[in-house]
VOTI-741051 format. One line per field, with one value per residue (C-alpha): residue in three letters; chain; x negated, z negated, y; residue number from 1. Coordinates in pm, whole numbers, always signed. Example, Ala and Ser with C-alpha at 12.3 -4.5 7.8 and 13.67 -1.06 7.14 Angstrom:
REM VOTI-741051
code: c(ALA, SER)
unit: c(A, A)
c1: c(-1230, -1367)
c3: c(-780, -714)
c2: c(-450, -106)
pos: c(1, 2)
END
This chain:
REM VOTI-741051
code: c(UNK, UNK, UNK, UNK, UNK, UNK, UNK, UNK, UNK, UNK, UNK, UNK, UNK, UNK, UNK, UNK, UNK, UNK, UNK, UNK, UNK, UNK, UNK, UNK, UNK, UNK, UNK, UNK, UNK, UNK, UNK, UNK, UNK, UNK, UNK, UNK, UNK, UNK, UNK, UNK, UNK, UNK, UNK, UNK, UNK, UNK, UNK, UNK, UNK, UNK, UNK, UNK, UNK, UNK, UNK, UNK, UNK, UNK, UNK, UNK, UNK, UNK, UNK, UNK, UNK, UNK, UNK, UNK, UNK, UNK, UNK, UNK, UNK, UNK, UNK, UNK, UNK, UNK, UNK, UNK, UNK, UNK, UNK, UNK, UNK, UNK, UNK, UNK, UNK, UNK, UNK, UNK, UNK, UNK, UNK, UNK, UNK, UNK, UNK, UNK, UNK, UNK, UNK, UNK, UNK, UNK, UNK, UNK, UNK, UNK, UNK, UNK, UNK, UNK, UNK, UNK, UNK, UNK, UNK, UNK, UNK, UNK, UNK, UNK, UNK, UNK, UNK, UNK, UNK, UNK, UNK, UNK, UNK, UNK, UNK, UNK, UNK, UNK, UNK, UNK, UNK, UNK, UNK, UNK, UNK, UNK, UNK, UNK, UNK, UNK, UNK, UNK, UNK, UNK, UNK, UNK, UNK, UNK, UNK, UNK, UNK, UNK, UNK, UNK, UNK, UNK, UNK, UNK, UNK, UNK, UNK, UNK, UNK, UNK, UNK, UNK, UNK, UNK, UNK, UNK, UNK, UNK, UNK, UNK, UNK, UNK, UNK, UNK, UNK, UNK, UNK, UNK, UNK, UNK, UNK, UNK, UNK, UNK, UNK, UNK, UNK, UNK, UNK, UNK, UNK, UNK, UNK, UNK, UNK, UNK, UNK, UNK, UNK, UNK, UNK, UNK, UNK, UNK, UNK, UNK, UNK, UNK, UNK, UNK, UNK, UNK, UNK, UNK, UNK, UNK, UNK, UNK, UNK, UNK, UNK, UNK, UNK, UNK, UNK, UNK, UNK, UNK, UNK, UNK, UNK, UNK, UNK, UNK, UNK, UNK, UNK, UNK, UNK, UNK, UNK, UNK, UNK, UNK, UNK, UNK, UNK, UNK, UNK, UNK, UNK, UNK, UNK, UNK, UNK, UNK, UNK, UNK, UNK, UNK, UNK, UNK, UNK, UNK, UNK, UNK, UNK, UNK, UNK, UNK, UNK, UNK, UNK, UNK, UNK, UNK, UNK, UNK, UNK, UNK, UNK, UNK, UNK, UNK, UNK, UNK, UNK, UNK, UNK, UNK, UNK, UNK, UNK, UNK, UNK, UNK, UNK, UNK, UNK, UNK, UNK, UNK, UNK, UNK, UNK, UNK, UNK, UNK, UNK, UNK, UNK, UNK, UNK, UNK, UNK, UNK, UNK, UNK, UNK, UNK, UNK, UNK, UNK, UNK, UNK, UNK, UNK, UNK, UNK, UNK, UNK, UNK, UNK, UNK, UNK, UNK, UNK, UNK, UNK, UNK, UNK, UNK, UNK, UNK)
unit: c(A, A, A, A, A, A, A, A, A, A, A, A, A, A, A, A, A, A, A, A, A, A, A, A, A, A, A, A, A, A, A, A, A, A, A, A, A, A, A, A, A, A, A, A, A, A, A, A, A, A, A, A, A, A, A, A, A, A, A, A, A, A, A, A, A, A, A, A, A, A, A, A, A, A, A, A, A, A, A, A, A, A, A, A, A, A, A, A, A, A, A, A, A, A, A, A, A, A, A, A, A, A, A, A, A, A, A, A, A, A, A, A, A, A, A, A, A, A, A, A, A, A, A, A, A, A, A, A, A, A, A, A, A, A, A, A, A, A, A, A, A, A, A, A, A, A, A, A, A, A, A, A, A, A, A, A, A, A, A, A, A, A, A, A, A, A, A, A, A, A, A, A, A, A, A, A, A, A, A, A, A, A, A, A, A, A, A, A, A, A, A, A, A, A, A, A, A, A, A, A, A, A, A, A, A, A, A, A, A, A, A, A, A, A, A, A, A, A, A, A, A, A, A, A, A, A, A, A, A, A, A, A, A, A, A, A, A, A, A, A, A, A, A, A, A, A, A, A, A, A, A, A, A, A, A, A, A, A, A, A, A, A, A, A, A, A, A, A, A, A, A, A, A, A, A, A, A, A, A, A, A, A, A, A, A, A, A, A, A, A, A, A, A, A, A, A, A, A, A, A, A, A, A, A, A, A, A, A, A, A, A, A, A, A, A, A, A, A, A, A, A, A, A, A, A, A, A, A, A, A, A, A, A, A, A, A, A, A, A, A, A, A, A, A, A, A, A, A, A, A, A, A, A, A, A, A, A, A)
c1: c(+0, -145, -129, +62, +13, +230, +302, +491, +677, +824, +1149, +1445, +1729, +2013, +2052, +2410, +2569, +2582, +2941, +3022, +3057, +3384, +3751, +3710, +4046, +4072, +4341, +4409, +4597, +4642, +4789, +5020, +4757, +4878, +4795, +4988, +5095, +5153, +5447, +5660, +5949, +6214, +6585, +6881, +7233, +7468, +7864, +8093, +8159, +7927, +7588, +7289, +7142, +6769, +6525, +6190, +6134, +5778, +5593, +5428, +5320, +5102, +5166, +4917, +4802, +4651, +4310, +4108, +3756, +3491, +3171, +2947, +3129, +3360, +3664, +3971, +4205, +4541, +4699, +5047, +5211, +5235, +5411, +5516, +5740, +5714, +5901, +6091, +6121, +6483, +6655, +6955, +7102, +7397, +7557, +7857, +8092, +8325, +8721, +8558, +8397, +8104, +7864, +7657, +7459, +7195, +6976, +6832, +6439, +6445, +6251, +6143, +6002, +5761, +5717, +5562, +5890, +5679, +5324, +5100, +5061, +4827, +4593, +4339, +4002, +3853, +4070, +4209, +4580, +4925, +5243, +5456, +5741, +5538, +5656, +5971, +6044, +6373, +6523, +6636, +6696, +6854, +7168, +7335, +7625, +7823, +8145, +8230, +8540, +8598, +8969, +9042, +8965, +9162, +8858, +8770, +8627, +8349, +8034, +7845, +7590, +7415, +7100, +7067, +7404, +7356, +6994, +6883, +6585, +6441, +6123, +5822, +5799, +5504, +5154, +4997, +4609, +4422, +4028, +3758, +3456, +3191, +3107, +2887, +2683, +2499, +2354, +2719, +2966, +3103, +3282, +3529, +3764, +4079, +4352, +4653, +4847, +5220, +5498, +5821, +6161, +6490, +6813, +7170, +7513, +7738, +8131, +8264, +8598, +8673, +8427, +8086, +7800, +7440, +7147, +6778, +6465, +6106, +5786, +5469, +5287, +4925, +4801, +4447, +4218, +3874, +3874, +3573, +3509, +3305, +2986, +2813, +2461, +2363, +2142, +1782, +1666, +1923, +1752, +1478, +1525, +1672, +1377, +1193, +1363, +1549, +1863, +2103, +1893, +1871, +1622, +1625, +1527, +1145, +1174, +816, +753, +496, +593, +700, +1065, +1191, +1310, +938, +769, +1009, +957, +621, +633, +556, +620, +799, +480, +225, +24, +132, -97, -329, -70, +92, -55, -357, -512, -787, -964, -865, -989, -899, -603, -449, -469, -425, -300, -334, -134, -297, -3, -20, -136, +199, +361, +637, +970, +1117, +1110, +948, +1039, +763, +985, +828, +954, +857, +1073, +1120, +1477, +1566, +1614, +1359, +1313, +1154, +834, +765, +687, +356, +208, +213, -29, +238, +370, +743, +893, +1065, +765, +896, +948, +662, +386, +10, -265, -416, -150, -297, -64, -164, +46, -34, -158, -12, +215, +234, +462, +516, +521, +704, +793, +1154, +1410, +1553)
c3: c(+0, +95, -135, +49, -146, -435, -282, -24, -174, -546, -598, -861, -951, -1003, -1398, -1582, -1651, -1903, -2126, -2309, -2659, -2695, -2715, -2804, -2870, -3122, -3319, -3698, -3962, -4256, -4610, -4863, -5153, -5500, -5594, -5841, -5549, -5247, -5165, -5424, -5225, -5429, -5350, -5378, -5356, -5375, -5430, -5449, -5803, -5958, -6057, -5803, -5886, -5818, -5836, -5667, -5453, -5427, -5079, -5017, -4649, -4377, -4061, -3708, -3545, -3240, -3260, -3049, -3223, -3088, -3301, -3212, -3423, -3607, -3517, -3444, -3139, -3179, -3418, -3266, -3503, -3331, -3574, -3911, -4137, -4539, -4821, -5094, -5472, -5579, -5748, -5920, -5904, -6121, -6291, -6484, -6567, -6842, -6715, -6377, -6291, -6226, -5994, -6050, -5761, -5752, -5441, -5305, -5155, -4909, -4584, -4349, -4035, -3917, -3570, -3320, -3079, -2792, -2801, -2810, -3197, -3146, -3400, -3418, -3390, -3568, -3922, -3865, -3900, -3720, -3688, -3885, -3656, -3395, -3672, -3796, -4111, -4102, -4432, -4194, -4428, -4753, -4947, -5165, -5364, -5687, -5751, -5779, -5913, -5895, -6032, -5937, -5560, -5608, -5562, -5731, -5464, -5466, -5209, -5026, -4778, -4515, -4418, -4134, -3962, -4058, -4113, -4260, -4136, -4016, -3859, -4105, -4216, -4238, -4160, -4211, -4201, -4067, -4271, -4098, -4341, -4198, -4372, -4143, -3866, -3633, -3250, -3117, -3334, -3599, -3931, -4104, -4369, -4227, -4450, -4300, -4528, -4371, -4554, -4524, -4533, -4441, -4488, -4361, -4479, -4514, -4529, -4843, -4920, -4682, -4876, -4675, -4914, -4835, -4920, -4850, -4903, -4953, -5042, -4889, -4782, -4741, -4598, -4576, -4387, -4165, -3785, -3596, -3282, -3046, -2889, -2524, -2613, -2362, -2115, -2189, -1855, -1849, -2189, -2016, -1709, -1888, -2119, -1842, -1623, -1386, -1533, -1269, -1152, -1019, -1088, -708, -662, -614, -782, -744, -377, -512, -349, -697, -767, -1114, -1250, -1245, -1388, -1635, -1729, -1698, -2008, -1839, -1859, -1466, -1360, -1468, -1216, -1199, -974, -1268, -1392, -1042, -928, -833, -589, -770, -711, -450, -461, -286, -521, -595, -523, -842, -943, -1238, -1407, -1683, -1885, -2067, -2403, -2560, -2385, -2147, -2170, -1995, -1871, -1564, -1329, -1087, -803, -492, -117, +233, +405, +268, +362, +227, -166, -388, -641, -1004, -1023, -1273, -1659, -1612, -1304, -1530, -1848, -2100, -2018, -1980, -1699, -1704, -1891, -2224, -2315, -2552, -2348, -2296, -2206, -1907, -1744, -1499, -1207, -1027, -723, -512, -194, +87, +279, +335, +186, -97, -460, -625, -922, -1035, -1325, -1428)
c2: c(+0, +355, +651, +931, +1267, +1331, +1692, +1552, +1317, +1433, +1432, +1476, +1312, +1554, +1606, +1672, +1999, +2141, +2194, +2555, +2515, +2726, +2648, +2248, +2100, +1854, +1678, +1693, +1543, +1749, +1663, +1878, +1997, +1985, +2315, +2570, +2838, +2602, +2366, +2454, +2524, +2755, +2619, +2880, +2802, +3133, +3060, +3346, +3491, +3250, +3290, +3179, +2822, +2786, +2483, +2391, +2121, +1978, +1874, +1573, +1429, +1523, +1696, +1629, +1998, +2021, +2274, +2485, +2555, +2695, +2526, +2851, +3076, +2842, +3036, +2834, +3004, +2759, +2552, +2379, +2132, +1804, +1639, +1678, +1476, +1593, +1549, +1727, +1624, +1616, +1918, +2045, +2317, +2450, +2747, +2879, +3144, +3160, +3144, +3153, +2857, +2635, +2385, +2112, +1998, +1719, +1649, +1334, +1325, +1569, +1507, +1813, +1822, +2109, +2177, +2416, +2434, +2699, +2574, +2668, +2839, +3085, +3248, +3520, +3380, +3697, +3622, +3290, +3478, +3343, +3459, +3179, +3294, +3097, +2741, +2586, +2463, +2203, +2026, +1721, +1437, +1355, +1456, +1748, +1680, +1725, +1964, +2334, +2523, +2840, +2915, +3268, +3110, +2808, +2597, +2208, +2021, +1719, +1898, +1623, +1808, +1557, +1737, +1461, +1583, +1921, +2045, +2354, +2511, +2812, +2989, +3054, +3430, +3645, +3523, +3207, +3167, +2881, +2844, +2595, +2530, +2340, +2048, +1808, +1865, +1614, +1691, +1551, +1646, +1921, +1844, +2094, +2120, +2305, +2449, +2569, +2819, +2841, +3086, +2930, +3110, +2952, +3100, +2927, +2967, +2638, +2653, +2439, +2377, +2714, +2945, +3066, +2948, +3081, +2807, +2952, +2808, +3017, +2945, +2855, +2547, +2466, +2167, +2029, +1763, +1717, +1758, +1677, +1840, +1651, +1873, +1827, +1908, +2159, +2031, +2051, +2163, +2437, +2535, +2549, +2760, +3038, +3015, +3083, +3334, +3095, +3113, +2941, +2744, +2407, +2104, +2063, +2396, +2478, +2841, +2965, +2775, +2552, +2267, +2116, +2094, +2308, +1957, +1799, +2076, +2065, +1727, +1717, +1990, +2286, +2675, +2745, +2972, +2653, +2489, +2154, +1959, +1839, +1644, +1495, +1172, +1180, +833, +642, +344, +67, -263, -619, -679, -315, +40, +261, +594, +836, +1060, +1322, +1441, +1804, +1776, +1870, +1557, +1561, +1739, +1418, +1055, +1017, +790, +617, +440, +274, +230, +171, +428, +787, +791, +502, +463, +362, +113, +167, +27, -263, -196, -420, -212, +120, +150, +267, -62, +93, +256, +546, +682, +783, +1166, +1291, +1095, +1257, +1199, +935, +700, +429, +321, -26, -107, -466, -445, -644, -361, -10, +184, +503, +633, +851, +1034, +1138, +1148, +873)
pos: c(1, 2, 3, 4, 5, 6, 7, 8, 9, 10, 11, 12, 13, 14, 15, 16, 17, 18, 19, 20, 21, 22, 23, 24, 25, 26, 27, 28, 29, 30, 31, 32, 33, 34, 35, 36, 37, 38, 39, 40, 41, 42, 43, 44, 45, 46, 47, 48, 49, 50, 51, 52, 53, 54, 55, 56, 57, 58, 59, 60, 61, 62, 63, 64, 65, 66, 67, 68, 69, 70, 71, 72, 73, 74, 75, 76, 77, 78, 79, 80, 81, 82, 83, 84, 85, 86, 87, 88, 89, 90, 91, 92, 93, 94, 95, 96, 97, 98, 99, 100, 101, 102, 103, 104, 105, 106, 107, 108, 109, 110, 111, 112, 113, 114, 115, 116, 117, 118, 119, 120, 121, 122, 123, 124, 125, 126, 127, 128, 129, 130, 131, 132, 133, 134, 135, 136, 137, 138, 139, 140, 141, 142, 143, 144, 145, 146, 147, 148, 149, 150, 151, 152, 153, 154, 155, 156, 157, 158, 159, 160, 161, 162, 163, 164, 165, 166, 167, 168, 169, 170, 171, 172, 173, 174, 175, 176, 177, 178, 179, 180, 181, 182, 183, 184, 185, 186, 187, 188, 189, 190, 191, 192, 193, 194, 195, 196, 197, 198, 199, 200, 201, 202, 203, 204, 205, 206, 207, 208, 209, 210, 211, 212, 213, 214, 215, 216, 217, 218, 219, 220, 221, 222, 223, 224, 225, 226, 227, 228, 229, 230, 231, 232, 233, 234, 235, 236, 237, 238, 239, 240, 241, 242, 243, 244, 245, 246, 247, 248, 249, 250, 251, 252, 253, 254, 255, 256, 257, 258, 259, 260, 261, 262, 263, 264, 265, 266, 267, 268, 269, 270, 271, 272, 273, 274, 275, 276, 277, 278, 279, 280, 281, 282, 283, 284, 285, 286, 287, 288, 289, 290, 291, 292, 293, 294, 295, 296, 297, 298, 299, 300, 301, 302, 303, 304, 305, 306, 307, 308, 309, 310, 311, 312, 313, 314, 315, 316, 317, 318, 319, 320, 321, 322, 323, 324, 325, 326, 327, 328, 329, 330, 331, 332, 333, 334, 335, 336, 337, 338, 339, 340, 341, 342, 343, 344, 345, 346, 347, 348, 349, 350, 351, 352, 353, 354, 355, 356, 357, 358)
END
């Protein structure tokens, strides 16, 4: 086989793109906290003449949200409620007026559904604020009942709400906040803590026994969980070229006419405005059983695996040279390497070397 010069024949296999590191979507399920100003959910029911009966109802579940994060700045952009199914501890509720009347009321569980009905929920990536307005809160499960009389209005009737036939619900009010703490970092991936802070307000009237009877609901909930957002390193040689001055360009490119594509002399661990030819392959000895070849990596060692591939036509592909033929005894020559590499190809038919990307 007879050396051709390595001028003539380098060449580069095209490398990835490389991915922006804004606006990464990722999915989330968070989990009602059990803290003293959260998801206590204050339940007010208003007949006429009689005094208002109040109770709180405590939240427990987990909702899924649906985030946009950008892991530069760790600002989140959306948060839409995929789904959300939580429940509500039982209350009653009661009250009484002398030679007027009274209520006693008792609950079951209540189950609520949040839900994001015009995705999607967007939120300022500067303070992590929302419009709740943008989130429902429905009371969609569970029961109400007991009896009121109210005399002067002719009233004694047994009350038996059915949230599931007729839910209560309304938008949230005010602004929520959604707050990302990082918590684990690797190359690939980001870690945070999210809590999502939602004010809830509903407020429906109900007709019993032919009287209108308002029943609201406010407080606010907070819900909390990890969401990983997965990260596209950006691509080393892009790193590179802008590094250098080249932003934009490509590893096919020969951006100072050299004759030596951008991608080799990155890989070989070079600055763009290096010489390269020291470290190209160079012909060396050639003797009845194999001609050889050299390579004299920089002394920082290569940015990149390099590739030595063989073939007998130029325009036809090539095919990587065995592991035993090269002195690191592995081929693609690993990143990091310096220093002296032999090449030993068998003689027997003419044909070319080359060096690429693998």
């Amino acid at each position: 086989m007879n050396p051709v010069t390595s001028r003539a024949l380098l060449s580069l296999l095209v490398l990835s793109s490389s991915s922006s590191l804004v606006a990464i979507p990722t999915t989330a399920t968070l989990t009602a906290v059990n803290e003293q100003d959260f998801n206590r959910i204050t339940l007010e029911f208003e007949p006429p003449v009689l005094p208002t009966g109040r109770d709180t109802t405590r939240l427990s579940g987990s909702i899924e949200v649906l985030l946009e994060i950008d892991p530069v700045t760790d600002q989140v952009s959306e948060m839409t409620i995929l789904d959300g199914d939580v429940q509500g501890s039982a209350v009653e509720l009661s009250g009484s007026t002398f030679l007027i009347g009274s209520y006693d009321l008792e609950s079951s569980t209540l189950g609520a559904t949040l839900d994001t009905p015009l995705p999607p929920g967007i939120v300022d990536p500067a303070t992590g604020a929302f419009d709740s307005s943008q989130h429902t809160f429905t009371v969609s499960s569970g029961t109400l009942g007991g009896n009121i009389s109210i005399g002067l209005l002719g009233i004694n009737e047994n009350l038996d709400f059915d949230f599931t036939t007729e839910p209560v619900g309304g938008t949230g009010l005010g602004t929520g906040f959604v707050t990302l703490t990082p918590t684990t970092i690797t190359p690939t991936s980001k870690t945070y803590n999210v809590d999502v802070q939602l004010p809830i307000a509903v407020d429906q009237v109900f007709e019993a026994a032919g009287v209108e009877v308002p029943i609201r609901a406010e407080g606010a909930a907070k819900l909390s969980g990890p969401a990983t957002v997965e990260i596209t390193p950006e691509d080393p040689f892009t790193l590179w070229a802008t590094a250098n001055g080249i932003s934009g360009a490509t590893p096919l490119e020969d951006s100072n006419e050299d004759g030596v594509s951008n991608g080799i002399q990155w890989a070989l661990g070079l600055n763009a405005s290096e010489n390269p030819f020291p470290h190209l392959l160079q012909p060396g000895e050639v003797n009845a059983a194999t001609v050889a070849f050299s390579l004299s990596l920089p002394k920082g060692g290569t940015a990149s695996a390099l590739l030595v591939t063989t073939g007998s036509d130029p325009l036809q592909p090539f095919s990587p040279l065995g592991p035993a033929f090269i002195s690191t005894g592995r081929n693609p020559i690993p990143a990091g390497t310096s220093g002296d590499v032999r090449i030993r190809i068998p003689r027997g038919q003419r044909g070319f070397i080359r060096l690429s990307t693998p």
